[in-house]
LOSEKE-535028 format. One record per residue (C-alpha): residue in one letter; z, y, x. Coordinates in steps of 0.5 Angstrom, whole numbers, plus 2048, in hexadecimal, padded with zeros to 3 digits. Example, Ala and Ser with C-alpha at 12.3 -4.5 7.8 and 13.67 -1.06 7.14 Angstrom:
<r 'a',<810,7F7,819>>
<r 's',<80E,7FE,81B>>
***
This chain:
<r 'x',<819,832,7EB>>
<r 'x',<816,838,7EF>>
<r 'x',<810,83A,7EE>>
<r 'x',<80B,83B,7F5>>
<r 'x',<807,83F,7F5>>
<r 'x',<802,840,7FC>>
<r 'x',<7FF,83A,7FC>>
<r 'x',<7F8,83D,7FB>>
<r 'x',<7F7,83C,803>>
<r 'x',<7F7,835,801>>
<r 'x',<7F2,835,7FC>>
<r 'x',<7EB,833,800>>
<r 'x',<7F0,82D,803>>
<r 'x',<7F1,82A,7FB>>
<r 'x',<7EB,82B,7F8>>
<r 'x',<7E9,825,7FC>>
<r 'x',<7EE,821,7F9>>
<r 'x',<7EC,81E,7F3>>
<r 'x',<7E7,818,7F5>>
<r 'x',<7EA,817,7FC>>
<r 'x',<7E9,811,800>>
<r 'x',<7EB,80E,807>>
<r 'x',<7E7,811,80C>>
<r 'x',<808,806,820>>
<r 'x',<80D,80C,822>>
<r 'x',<814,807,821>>
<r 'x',<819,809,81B>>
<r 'x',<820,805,81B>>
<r 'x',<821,801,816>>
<r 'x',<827,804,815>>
<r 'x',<824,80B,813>>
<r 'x',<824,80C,80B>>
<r 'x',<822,814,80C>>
<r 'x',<81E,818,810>>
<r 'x',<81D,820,80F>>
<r 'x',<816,824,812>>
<r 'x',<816,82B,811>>
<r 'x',<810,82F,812>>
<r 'x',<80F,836,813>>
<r 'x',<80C,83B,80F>>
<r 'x',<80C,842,80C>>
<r 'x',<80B,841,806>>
<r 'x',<80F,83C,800>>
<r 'x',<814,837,802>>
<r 'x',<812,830,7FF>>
<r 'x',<817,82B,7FE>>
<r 'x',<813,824,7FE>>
<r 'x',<818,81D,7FE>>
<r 'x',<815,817,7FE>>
<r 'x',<818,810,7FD>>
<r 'x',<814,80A,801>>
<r 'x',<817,803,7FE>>
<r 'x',<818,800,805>>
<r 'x',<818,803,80C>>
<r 'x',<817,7FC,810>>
<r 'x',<810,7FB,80C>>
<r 'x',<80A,7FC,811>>
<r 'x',<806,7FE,80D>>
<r 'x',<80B,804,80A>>
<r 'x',<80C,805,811>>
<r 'x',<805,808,812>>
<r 'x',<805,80B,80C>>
<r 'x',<80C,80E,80C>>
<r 'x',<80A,811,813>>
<r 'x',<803,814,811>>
<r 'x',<806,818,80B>>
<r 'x',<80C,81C,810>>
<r 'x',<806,81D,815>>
<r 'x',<801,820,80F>>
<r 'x',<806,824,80C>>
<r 'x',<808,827,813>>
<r 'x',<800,829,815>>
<r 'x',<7FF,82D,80F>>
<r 'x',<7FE,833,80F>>
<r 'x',<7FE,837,809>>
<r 'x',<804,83D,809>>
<r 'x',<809,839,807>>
<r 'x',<810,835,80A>>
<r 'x',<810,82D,808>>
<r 'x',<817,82A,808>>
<r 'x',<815,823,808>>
<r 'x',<81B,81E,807>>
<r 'x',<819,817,807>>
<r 'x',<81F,810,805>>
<r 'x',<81E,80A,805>>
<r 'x',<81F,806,7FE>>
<r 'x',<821,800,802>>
<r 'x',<81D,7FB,7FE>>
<r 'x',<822,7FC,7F8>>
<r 'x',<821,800,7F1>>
<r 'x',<827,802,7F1>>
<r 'x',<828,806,7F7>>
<r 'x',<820,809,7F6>>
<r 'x',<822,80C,7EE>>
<r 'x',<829,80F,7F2>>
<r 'x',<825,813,7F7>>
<r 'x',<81F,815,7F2>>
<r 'x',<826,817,7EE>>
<r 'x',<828,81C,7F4>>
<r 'x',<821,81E,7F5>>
<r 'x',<821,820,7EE>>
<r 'x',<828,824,7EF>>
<r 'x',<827,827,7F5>>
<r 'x',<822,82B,7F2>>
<r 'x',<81B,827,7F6>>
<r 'x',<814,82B,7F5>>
<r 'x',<810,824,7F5>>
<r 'x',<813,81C,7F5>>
<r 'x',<80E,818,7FA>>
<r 'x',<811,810,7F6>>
<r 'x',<80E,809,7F9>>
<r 'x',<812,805,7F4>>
<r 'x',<816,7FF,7F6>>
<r 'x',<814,7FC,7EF>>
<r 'x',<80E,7FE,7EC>>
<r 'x',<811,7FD,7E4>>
<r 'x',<816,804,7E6>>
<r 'x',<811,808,7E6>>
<r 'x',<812,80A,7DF>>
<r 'x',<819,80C,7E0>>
<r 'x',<817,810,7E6>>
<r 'x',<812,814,7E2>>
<r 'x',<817,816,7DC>>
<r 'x',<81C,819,7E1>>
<r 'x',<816,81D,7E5>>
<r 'x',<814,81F,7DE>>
<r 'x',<81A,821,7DC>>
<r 'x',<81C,825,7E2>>
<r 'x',<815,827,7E2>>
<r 'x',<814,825,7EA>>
<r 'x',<80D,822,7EC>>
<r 'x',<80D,81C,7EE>>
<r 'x',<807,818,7F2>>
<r 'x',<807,810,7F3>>
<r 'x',<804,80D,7F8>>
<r 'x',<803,805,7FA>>
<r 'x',<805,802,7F4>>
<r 'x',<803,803,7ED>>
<r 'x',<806,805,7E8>>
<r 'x',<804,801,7E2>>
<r 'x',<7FE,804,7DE>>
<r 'x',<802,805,7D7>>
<r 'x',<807,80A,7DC>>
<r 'x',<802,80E,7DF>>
<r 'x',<800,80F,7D7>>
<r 'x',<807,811,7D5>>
<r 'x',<805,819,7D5>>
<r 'x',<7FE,819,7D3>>
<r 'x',<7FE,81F,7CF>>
<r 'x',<806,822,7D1>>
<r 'x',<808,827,7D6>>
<r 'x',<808,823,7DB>>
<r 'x',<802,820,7DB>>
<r 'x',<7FF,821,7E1>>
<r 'x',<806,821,7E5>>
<r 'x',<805,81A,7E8>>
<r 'x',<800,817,7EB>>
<r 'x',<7FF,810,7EF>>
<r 'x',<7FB,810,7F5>>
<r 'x',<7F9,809,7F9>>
<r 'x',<7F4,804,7F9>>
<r 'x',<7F2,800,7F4>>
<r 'x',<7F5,7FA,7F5>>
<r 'x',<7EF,7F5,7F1>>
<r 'x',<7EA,7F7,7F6>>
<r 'x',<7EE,7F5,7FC>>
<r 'x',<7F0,7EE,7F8>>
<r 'x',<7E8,7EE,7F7>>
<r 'x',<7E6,7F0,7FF>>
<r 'x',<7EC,7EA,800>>
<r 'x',<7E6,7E5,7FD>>
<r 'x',<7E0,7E8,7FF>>
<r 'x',<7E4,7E7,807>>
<r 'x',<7E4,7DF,805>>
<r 'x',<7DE,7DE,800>>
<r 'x',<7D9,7E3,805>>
<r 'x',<7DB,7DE,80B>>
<r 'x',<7D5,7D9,80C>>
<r 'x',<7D8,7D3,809>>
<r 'x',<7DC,7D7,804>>
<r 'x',<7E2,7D4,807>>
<r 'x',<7E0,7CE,804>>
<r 'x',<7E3,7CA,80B>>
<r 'x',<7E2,7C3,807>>
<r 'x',<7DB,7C5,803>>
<r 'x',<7DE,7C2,7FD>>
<r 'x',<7DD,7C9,7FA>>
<r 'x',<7E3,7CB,7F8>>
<r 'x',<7E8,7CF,7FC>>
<r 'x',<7EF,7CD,7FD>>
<r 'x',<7F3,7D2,7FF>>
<r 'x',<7FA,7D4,7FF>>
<r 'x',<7FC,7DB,7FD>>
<r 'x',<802,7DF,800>>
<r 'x',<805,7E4,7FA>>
<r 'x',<808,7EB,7FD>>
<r 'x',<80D,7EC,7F6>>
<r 'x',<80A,7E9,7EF>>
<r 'x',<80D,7F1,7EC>>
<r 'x',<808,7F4,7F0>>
<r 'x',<803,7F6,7ED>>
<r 'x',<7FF,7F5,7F4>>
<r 'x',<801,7EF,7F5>>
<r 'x',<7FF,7EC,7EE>>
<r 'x',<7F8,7F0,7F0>>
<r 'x',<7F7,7ED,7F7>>
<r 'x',<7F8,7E6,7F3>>
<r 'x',<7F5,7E6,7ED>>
<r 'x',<7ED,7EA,7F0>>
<r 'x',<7ED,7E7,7F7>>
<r 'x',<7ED,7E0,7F4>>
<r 'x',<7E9,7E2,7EE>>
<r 'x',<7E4,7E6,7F3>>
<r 'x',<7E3,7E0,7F7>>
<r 'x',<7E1,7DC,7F2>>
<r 'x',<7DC,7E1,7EF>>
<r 'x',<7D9,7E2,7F6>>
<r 'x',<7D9,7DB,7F9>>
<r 'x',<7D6,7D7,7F2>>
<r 'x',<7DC,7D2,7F5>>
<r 'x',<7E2,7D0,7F0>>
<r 'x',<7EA,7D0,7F4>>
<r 'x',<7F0,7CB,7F4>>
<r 'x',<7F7,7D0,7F5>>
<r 'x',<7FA,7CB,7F9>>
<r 'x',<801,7D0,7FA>>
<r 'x',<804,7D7,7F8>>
<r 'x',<80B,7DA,7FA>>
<r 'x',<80D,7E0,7FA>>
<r 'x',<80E,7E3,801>>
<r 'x',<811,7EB,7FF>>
<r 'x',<80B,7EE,804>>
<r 'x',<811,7EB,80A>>
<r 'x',<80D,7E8,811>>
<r 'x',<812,7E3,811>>
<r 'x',<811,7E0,80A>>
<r 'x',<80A,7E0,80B>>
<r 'x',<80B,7DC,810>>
<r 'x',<80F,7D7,80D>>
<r 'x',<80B,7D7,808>>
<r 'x',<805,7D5,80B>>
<r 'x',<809,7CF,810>>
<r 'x',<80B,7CC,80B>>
<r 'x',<804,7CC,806>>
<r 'x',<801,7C9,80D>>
<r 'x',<807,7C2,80E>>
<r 'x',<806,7C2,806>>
<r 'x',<7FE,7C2,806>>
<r 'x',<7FB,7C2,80D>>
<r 'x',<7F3,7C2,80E>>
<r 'x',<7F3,7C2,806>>
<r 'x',<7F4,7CB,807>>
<r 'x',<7EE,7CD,808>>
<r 'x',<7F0,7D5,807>>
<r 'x',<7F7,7DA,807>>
<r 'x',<7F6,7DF,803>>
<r 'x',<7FC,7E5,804>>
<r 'x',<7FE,7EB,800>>
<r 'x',<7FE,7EF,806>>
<r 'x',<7FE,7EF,80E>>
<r 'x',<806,7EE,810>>
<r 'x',<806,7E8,80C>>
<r 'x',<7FF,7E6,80E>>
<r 'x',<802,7E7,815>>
<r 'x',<807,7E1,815>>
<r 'x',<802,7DC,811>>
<r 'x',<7FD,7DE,818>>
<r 'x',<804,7DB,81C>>
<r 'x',<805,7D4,817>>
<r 'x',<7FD,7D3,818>>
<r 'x',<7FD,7D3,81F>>
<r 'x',<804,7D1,81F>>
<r 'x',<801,7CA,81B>>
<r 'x',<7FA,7CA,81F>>
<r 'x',<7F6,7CD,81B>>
<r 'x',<7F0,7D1,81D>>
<r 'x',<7EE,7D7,819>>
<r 'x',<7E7,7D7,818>>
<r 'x',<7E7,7D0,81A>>
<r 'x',<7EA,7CD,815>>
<r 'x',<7EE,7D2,811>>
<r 'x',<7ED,7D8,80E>>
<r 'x',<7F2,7DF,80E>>
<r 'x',<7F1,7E5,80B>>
<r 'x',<7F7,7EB,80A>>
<r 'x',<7F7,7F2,807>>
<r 'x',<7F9,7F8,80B>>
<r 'x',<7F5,7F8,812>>
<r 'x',<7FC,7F9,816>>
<r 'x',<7FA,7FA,81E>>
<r 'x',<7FD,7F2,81F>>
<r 'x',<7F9,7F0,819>>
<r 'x',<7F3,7F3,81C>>
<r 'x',<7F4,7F1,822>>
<r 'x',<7F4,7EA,820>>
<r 'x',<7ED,7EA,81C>>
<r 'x',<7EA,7ED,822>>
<r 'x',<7ED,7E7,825>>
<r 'x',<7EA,7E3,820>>
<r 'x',<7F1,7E1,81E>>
<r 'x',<7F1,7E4,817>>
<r 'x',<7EA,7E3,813>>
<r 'x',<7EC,7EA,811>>
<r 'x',<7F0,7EF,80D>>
<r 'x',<7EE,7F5,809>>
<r 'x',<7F0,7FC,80B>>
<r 'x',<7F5,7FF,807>>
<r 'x',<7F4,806,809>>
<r 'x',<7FB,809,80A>>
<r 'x',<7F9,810,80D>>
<r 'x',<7F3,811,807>>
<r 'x',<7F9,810,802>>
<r 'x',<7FE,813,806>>
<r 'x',<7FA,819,806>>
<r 'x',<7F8,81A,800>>
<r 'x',<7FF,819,7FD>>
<r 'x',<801,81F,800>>
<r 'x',<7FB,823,7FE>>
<r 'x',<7FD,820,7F7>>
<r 'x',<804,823,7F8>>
<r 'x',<803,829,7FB>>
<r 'x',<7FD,82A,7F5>>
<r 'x',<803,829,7F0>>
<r 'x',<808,82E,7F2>>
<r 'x',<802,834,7F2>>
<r 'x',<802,832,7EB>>
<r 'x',<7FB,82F,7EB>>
<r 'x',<7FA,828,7E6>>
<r 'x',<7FB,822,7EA>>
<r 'x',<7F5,81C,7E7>>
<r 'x',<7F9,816,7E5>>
<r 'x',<7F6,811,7EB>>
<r 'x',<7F3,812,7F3>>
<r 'x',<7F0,80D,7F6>>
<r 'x',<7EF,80B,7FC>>
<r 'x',<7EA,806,7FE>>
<r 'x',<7EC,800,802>>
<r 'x',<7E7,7FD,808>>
<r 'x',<7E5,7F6,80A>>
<r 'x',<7E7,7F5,811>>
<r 'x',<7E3,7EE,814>>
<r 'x',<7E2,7ED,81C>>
<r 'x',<7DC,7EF,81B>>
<r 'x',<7DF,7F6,81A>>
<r 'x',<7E6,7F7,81C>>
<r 'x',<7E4,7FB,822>>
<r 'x',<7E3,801,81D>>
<r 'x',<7EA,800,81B>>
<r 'x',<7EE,7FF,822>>
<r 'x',<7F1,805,825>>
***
């Protein structure tokens, strides 16, 4: 890999790199690549990045903000900026992590398809000694480990937000209501919980702590009346949750979602079905989409949790041009995640 040398003008922008925290342009499906270049006089950057699906809301946002950071920078260098779609298949993502390799890329910007790849993906880096930053999806902790103490320790890093604390800030959104959720004062919760895939390390995440943080905060005890997986999918989520409402009705006092798309379709099967958010059911998402937003301010959503896209994006980017200067990358980034509430969403809407 080349050696860049010139990037000292960027070095007051990385020094506030470690410890950051948070502060749709339509693209056809159809588009598996995008190419950005920018102009400097100074060296020639190659960065392929590789995102697992392109028709994700939430990677739409995430995919635009890292071309449009990359564009802004200012430091003397020529930023080529390829961006694929893994098109949702591991397969289809290794083979162009293959290409980038071969062709010689400077630094790799990889949001896996599947979370249990990362180990392949760090040796191929390693092996070609290319720097490689993983964002959105977490890598298991024994991979991340993998290189403590050999040459490409401090090669690879992931930058996200910690996805306990938005399973956690799900609860509080439920157990921080005035009856708790707790529509029938039985003092239990009956909720239904719609899984984005069980593989991801996010969604077990927001499964696990957004019910165990309800019950640390309410004092109440739970009832899971349903779980289905929905693949982070709007239209699964939606019936998903309309089937739930035939099979349970009233019983279902909360729906839990592991983000807002799906959060989106269980808001049409409520409505569809009668149903009164903050009236008599609860629901709550993560990622703080404009549409989700839009329905929290409505009161059609309890709430969702801002999963900060442009604080992540940028602080990838910063990761990777701090890779290619040479410098040791820390092994984690983290972004914090916000609860956002009709209380507050104002903050949030543009």
């Amino acid at each position: 890999m080349k050696k860049l040398l010139a990037l000292l003008a960027v070095g007051a922008m990385l020094l506030g790199l470690v410890g950051c925290s948070s502060t749709e342009k339509e693209t056809p499906e159809s588009t598996s690549e995008a190419t950005t270049e920018t102009t400097g006089a100074g060296e020639t950057v190659k960065v392929g990045v590789s995102i697992y699906k392109f028709d994700d809301n939430f990677m739409t946002l995430y995919r635009e903000e890292i071309e449009s950071y990359f564009a802004s920078l200012d430091d003397g260098n020529t930023y080529e900026v390829t961006i694929q779609d893994g098109k949702n298949d591991q397969a289809e993502q290794t083979n162009q992590i293959d290409n980038f390799i071969q062709q010689g890329y400077d630094v790799l910007i990889i949001n896996l398809v599947q979370s249990t790849s990362a180990a392949t993906v760090i040796d191929k880096c390693a092996d070609a000694d290319i720097p490689c930053v993983f964002i959105n999806r977490e890598p298991e902790e024994a991979d991340m480990d993998s290189y403590d103490g050999q040459d490409y320790e401090g090669k690879f890093t992931y930058v996200g937000a910690d996805a306990r604390q938005s399973g956690k800030f799900q609860g509080e959104l439920i157990a921080d209501l005035e009856d708790k959720g707790d529509l029938n004062g039985d003092g239990v919760l009956q909720y239904v919980m719609v899984v984005g895939d069980p593989e991801n390390v996010d969604a077990k995440y927001r499964t696990e702590f957004s019910i165990s943080q309800y019950g640390e905060v309410s004092g109440n005890d739970v009832e899971k009346l349903d779980e289905q997986r929905g693949d982070w999918d709007q239209a699964k989520g939606q019936e998903i949750v309309a089937n739930a409402l035939v099979k349970y009705g009233d019983k279902i006092e909360a729906v839990f979602c592991n983000n807002d798309a799906m959060a989106l379709g269980a808001a049409q099967a409520i409505e569809a079905a009668g149903r009164t958010v903050g009236k008599d059911i609860y629901l709550v998402g993560v990622d703080a989409l404009d549409d989700a937003k839009d329905l929290v301010k409505e009161g059609k959503m309890t709430g969702t949790v801002l999963n900060d896209h442009v604080g992540q994006s940028h602080t990838a980017v910063d990761a990777a041009v701090k890779a290619v200067s040479g410098a040791k990358l820390d092994k984690y980034y983290w972004v914090d995640y916000v609860k956002v509430t009709q209380a507050n969403v104002e903050e949030f809407l543009d």
